[in-house]
C-alpha positions as CSV (number, residue, x, y, z in Angstrom):
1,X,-25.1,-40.5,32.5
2,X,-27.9,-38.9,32.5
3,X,-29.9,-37.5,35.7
4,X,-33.5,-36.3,35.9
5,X,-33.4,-33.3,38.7
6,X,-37.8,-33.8,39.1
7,X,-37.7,-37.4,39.7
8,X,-33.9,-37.5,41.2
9,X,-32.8,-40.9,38.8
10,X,-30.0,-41.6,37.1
11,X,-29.7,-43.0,33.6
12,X,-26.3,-44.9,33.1
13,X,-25.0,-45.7,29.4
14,X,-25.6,-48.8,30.0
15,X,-29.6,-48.1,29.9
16,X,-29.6,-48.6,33.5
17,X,-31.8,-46.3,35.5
18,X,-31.1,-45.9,39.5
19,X,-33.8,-44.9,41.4
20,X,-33.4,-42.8,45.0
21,X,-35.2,-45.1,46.7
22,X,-32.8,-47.6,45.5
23,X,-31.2,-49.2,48.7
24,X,-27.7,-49.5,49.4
25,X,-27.9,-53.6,49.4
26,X,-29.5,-52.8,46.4
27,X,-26.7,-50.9,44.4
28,X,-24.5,-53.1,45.8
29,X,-25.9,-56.4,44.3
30,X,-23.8,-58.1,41.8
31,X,-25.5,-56.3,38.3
32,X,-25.0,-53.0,39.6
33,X,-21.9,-53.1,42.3
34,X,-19.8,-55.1,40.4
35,X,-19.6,-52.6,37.4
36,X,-19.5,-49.6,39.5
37,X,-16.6,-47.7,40.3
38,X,-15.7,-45.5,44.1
39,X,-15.6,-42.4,43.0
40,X,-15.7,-40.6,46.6
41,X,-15.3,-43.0,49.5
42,X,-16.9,-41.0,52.4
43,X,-17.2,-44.1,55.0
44,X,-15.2,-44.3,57.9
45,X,-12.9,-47.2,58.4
46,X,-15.0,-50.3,59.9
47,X,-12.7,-49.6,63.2
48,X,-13.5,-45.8,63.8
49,X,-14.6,-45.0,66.8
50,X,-17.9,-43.1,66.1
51,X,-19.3,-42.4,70.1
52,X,-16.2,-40.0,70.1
C-alpha cells in the first residue's frame, strides 16, 4: 500500500486507489468491502446506548 500524505489517497496492490472523499457506502460496496479486511473495529455495538 502505498499512501500520498499531499493528496491523503491510498494506493492498494491491487492498483486500486481510495480517495478521502470516498464514502463509507462507498468502501463498503462489493469491489472494495468484500476484499477488505477489519483491521481496527472502533464502532460501538448496534445496541450501545450513545445519549449516556
Amino acid at each position: 500500500m502505498k499512501i500520498d500524505s499531499f493528496t491523503g489517497t491510498l494506493e492498494l496492490e491491487s492498483g486500486l486507489v481510495l480517495s478521502p472523499a470516498l464514502s463509507r457506502s462507498q468502501f463498503l460496496a462489493p469491489s472494495v468491502g468484500m476484499a477488505s479486511t477489519v483491521l481496527v473495529r472502533n464502532e460501538p455495538p448496534p445496541n450501545a446506548d450513545l445519549a449516556g
